[in-house]
C-alpha positions as CSV (number, residue, x, y, z in Angstrom):
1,X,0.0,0.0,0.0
2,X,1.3,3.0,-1.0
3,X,1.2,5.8,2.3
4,X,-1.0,8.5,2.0
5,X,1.6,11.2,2.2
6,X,3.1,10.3,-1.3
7,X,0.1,11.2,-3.0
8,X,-1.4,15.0,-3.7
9,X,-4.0,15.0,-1.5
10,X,-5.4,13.3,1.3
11,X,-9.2,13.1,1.3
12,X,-10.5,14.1,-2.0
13,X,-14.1,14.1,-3.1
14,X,-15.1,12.2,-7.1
15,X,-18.1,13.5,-8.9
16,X,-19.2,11.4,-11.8
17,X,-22.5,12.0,-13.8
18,X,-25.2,9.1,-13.7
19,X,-24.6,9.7,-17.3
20,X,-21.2,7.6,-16.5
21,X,-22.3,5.0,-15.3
22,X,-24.7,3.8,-18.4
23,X,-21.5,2.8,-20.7
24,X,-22.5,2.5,-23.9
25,X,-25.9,1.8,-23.2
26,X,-28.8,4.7,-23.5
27,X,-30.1,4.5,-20.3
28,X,-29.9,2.9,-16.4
29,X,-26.8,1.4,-15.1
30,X,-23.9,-0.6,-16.7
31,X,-22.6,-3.1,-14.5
32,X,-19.0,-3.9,-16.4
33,X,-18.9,-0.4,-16.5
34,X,-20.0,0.4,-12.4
35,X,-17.2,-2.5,-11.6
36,X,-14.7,-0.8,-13.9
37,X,-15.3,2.3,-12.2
38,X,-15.3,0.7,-8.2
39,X,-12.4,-1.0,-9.4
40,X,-10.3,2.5,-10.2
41,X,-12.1,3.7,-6.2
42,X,-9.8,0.8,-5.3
43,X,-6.4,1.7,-6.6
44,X,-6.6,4.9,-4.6
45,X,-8.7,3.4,-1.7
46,X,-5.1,1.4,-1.7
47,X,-2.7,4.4,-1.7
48,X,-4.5,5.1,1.5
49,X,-6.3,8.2,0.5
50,X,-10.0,8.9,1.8
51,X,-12.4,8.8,-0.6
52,X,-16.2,10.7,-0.7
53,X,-18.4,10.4,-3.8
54,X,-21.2,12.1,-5.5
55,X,-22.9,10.6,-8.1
56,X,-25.8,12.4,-10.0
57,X,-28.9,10.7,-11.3
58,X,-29.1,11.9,-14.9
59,X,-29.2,8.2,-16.2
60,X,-32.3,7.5,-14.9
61,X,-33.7,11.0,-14.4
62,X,-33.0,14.4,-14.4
63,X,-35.3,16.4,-12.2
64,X,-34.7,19.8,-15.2
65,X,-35.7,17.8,-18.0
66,X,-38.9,16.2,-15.7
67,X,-39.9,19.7,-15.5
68,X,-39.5,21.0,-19.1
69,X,-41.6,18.1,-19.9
70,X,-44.4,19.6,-17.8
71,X,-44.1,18.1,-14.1
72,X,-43.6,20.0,-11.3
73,X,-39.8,20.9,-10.5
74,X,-39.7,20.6,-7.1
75,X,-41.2,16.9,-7.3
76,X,-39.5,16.5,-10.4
77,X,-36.2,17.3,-8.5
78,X,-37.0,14.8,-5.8
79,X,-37.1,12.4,-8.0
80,X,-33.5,13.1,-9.3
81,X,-32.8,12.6,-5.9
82,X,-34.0,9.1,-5.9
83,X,-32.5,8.4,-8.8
84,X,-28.8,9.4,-7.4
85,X,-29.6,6.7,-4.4
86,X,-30.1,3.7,-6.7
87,X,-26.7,4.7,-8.1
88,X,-25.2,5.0,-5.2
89,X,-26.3,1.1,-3.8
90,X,-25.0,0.3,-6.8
91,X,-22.1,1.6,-6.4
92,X,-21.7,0.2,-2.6
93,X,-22.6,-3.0,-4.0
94,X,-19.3,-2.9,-6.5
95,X,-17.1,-1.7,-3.7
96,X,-18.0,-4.0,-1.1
97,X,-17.4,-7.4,-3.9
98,X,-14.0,-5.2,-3.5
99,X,-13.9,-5.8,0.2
100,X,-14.0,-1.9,0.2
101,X,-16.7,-0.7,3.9
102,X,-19.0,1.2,1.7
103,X,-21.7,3.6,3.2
104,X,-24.5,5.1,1.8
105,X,-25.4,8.4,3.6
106,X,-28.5,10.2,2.0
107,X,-29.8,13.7,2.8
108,X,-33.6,12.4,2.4
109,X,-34.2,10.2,5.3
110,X,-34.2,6.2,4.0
111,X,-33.0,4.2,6.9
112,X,-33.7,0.6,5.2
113,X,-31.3,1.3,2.6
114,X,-29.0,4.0,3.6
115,X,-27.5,6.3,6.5
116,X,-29.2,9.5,7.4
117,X,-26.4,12.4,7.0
118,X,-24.6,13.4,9.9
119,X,-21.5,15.5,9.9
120,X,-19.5,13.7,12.7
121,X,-20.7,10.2,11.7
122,X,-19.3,10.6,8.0
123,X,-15.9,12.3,9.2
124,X,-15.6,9.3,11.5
125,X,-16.5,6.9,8.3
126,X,-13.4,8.5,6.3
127,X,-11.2,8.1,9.5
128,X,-11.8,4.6,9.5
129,X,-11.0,4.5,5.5
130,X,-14.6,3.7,4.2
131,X,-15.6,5.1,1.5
132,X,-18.5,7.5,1.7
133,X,-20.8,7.9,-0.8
134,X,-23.4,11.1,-0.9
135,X,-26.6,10.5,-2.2
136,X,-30.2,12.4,-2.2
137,X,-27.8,15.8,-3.3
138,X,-28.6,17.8,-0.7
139,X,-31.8,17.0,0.4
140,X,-32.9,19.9,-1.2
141,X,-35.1,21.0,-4.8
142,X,-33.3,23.6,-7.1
143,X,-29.8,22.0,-6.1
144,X,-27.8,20.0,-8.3
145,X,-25.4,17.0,-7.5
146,X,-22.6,19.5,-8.5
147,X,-23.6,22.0,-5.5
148,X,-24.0,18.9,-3.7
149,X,-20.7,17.6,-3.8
150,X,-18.9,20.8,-3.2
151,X,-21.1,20.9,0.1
152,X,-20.2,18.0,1.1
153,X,-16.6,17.9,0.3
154,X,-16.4,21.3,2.3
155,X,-18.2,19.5,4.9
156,X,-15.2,16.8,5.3
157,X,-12.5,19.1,4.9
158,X,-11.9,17.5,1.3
159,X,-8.6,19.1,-0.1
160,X,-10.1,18.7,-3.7
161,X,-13.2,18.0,-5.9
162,X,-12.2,15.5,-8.3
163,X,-14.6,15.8,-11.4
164,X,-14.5,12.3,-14.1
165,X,-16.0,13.7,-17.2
166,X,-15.6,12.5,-20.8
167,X,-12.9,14.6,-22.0
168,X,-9.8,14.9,-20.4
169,X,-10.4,18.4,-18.7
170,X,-12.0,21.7,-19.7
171,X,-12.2,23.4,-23.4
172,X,-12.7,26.6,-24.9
173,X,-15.7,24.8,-26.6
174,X,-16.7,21.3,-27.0
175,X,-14.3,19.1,-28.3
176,X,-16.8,16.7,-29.5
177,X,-18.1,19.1,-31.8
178,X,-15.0,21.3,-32.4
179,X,-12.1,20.0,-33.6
180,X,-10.1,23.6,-33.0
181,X,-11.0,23.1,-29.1
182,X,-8.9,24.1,-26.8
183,X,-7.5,22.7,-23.7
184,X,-6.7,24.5,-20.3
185,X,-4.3,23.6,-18.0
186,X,-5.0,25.9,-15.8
187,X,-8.5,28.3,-15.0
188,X,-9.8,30.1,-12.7
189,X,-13.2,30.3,-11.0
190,X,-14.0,33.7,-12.1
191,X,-12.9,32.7,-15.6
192,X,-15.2,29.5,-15.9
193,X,-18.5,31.4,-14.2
194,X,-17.4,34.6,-16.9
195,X,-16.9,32.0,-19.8
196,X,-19.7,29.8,-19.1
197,X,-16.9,27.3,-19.3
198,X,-19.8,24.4,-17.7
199,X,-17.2,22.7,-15.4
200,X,-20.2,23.2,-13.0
201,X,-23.2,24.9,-12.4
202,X,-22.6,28.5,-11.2
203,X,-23.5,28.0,-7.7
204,X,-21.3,25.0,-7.1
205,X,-18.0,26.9,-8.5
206,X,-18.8,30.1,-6.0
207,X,-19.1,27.4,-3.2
208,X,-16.3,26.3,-4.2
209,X,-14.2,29.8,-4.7
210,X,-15.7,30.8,-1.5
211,X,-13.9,28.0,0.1
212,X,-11.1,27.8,-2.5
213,X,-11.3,24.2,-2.7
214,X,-9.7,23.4,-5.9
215,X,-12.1,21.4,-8.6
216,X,-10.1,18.8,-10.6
217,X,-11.6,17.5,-14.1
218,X,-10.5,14.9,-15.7
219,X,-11.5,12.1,-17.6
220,X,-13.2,8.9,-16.0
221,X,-12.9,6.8,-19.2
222,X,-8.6,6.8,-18.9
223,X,-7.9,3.7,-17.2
224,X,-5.8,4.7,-14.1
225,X,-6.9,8.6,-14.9
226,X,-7.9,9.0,-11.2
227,X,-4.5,7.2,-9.6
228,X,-2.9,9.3,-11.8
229,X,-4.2,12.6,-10.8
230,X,-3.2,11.6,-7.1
231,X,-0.1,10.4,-7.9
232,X,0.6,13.7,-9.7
233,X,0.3,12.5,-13.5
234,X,-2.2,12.2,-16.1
235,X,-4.0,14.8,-18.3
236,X,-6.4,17.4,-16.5
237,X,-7.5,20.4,-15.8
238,X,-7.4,22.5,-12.2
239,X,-10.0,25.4,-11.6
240,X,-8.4,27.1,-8.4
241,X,-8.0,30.7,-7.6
């Protein structure tokens, strides 16, 4: 096991989309692809970092869309919420074949299947090197998963927000529609809300200025892209101050 102190950071929080967890399929969950993911949580689990996730929902609904389709948005947005706990059990359930102590903690009240959020109680999870994964956002309509990790990951004293995306950091533009896209190394928070740069929503990067907790993006589809990052490596981009 490699000691913490060798890597970047210490406790770290990973936001992934529901989106990643579909794989090439159009909708719902992936299994090869949820094992590949718990399997790159490992590697670093290893290293002897502490882990916190956020996983959003969008795979199996997205509480905006709910509502430009008509339904309400605040019951749209709880069902979002819903969505992001079925992720995240499926996500425990990949750890744990890992023999990885997985918990659950969700900000809407479900005590069958998960633990209720409380500060101390988490923070003592990451002590004891489980990993903790944040579901339900934050309990809250009109909040996305985004907002809800950077809450959370101030919460814990996380000393970065590490973002898997599809693309190996942030662009100018989208490189999936723009070949002449370009890469930065480097940007600031002021320069992604002024750019509309979509790292994250707006409230989520001033959460995160506000605290200046660094946001890390990167891209979940590199094998070994999140070791990487720890170990100092790999292709990304850093939104600090």
């Amino acid at each position: 096991m490699t000691d913490a102190t060798q890597t970047t950071y210490r406790r770290v929080m990973l936001k992934i989309s529901g989106e990643a967890l579909m794989g090439d399929t159009g909708f719902g969950l992936h299994p090869p692809t949820v094992q590949r993911i718990a399997q790159e949580v490992k590697i670093v689990h290893d290293m002897g970092v502490e882990i916190c996730m956020v996983i959003g929902g969008g795979n199996i609904f997205r509480g905006l869309q709910g509502s430009a389709q008509g339904m309400e948005r605040t019951t749209a947005d709880y069902m979002g919420m819903l969505a992001t706990v079925m992720n995240a059990l499926a996500m425990q359930s990949a750890l744990e074949e890992l023999n990885i102590h997985t918990r659950v903690i969700s900000a809407i009240t479900m005590n069958e299947v998960a633990e209720p959020y409380i500060r101390r109680r988490a923070v003592r999870h990451l002590e004891k090197k489980r990993v903790c994964i944040f579901a339900a956002g934050t309990g809250n309509p009109y909040f996305t998963t985004d907002t809800a990790a950077t809450l959370r990951a101030n919460e814990m004293a996380c000393q970065a927000i590490l973002k898997g995306t599809k693309v190996d950091g942030v662009y100018d533009k989208d490189p999936a529609k723009n070949d002449d896209a370009v890469r930065f190394d480097k940007v600031t928070y002021d320069e992604v809300l002024a750019k509309h740069l979509g790292v994250m929503d707006a409230s989520a990067i001033a959460l995160a200025r506000d605290n200046h907790l660094p946001i890390i993006v990167f891209s979940l589809d590199e094998p070994g892209g999140f070791r990487g990052i720890l170990a100092g490596e790999g292709t990304y981009t850093i939104v600090s101050d």
